[in-house]
C-alpha positions as CSV (number, residue, x, y, z in Angstrom):
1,X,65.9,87.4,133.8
2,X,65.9,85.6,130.4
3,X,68.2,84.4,128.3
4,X,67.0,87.6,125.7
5,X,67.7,90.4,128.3
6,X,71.0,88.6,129.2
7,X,71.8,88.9,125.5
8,X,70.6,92.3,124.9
9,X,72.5,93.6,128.4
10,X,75.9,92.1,126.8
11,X,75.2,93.4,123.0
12,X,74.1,96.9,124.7
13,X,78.0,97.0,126.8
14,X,79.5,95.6,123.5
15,X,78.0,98.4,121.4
16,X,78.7,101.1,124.1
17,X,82.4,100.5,124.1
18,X,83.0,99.9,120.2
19,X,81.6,103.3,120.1
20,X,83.8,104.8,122.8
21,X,86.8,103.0,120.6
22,X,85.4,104.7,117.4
23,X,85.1,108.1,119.2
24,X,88.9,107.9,121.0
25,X,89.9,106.2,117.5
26,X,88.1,109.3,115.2
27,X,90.0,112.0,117.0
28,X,93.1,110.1,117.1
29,X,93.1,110.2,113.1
30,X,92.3,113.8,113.6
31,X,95.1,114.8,115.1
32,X,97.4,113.0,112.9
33,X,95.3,114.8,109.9
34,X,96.6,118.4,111.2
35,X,99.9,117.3,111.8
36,X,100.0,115.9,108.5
37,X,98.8,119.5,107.4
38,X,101.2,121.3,109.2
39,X,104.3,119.5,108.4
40,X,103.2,119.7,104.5
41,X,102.4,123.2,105.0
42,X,106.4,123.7,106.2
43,X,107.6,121.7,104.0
44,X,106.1,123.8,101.5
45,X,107.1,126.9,103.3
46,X,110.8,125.7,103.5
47,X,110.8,125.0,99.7
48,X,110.3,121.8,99.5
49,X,109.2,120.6,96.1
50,X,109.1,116.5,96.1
51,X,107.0,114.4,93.8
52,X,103.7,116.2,93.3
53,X,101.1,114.0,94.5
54,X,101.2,109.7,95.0
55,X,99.2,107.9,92.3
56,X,96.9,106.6,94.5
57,X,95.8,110.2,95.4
58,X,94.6,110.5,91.0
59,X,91.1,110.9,90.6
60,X,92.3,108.2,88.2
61,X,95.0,105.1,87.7
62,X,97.1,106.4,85.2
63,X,97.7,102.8,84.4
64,X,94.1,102.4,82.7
65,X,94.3,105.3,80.4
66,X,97.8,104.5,78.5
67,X,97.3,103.5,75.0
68,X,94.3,105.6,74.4
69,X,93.5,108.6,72.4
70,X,93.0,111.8,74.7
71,X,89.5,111.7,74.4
72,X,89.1,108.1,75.0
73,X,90.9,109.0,78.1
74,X,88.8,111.4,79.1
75,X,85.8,109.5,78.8
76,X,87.0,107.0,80.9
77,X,88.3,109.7,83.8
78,X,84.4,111.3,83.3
79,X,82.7,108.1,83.5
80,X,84.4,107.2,86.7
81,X,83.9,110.6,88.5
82,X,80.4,109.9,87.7
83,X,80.6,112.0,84.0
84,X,82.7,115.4,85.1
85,X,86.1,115.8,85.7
86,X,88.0,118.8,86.7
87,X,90.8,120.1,83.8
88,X,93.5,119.2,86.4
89,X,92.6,116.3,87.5
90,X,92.8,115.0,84.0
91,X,95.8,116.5,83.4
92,X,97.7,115.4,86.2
93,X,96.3,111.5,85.4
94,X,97.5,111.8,81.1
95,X,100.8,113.1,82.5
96,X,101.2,110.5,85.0
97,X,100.0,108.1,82.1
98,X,102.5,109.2,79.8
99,X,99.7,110.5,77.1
100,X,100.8,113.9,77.8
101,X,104.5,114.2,77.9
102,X,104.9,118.4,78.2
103,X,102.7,120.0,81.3
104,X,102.4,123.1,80.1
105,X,100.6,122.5,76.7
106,X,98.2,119.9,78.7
107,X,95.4,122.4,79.0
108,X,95.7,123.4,75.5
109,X,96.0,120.2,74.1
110,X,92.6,118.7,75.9
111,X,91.0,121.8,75.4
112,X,91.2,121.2,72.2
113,X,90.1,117.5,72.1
114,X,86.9,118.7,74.1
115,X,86.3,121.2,71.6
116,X,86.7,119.2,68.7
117,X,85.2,116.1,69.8
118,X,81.9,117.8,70.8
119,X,81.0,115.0,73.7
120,X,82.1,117.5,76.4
121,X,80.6,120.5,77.9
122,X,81.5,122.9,80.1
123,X,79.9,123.0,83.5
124,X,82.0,125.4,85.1
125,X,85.7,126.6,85.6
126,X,87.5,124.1,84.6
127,X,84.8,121.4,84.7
128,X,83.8,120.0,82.1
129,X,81.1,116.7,81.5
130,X,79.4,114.7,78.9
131,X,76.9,116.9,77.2
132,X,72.7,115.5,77.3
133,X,72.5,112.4,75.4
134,X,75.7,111.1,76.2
135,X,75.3,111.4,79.7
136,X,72.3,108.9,79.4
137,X,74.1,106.8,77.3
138,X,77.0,106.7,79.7
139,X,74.7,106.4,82.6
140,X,73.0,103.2,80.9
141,X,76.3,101.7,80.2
């Protein structure tokens, strides 16, 4: 046998078992994904209402919106989720931010931004993205 075969032999056992660790290591995570489900699902069911979601679960950081205009924000938000965003998304990120201090008036208030600023369009319920030209623009930038 040659040093090459030796090498490939050990390489081939090493790969055989890193993938039986990634199998044993996928499911693992799978099963903590459902219990995670169900224990939000009863907390829900029990009443529970804590904080609504972490920031690190934004489409956004709030943190890089505040001191912005609302459709500077958006921008931003649409440029990062490659140039759409969902209205609630974006509403939950301002809030967070601190550009939108009532909820309830959010969707209002950056409906009317989109309208008036004209560099939005909508793609579908509650979707909206830069319109033609400045999606290439955005894309080139």
């Amino acid at each position: 046998m040659s040093q090459n075969e030796v090498a490939f032999g050990e390489l081939l056992r090493l790969k055989q078992r890193l993938e039986e660790k990634y199998e044993s290591l996928t499911k693992q995570c799978e099963e903590v994904e459902k219990q995670l489900v169900s224990v939000a699902t009863t907390l829900d069911l029990l009443g529970y209402r804590g904080e609504n979601k972490p920031p690190e679960a934004l489409i956004f950081p709030p943190e890089q919106v505040k001191g912005l205009t609302h459709h500077q924000a958006l921008e931003r938000i649409a440029k990062a989720n490659h140039g759409h965003f969902k209205m609630t998304d974006a509403i939950r990120v301002l809030v967070a931010a601190g550009l939108i201090s009532n909820p309830k008036n959010a969707y209002s208030i950056l409906f009317n931004t989109i309208k008036r600023v004209g560099k939005f369009k909508r793609l579908g319920p509650g979707v909206y993205g830069f319109s033609g030209a400045i999606l290439a623009e955005a894309a080139i930038k």
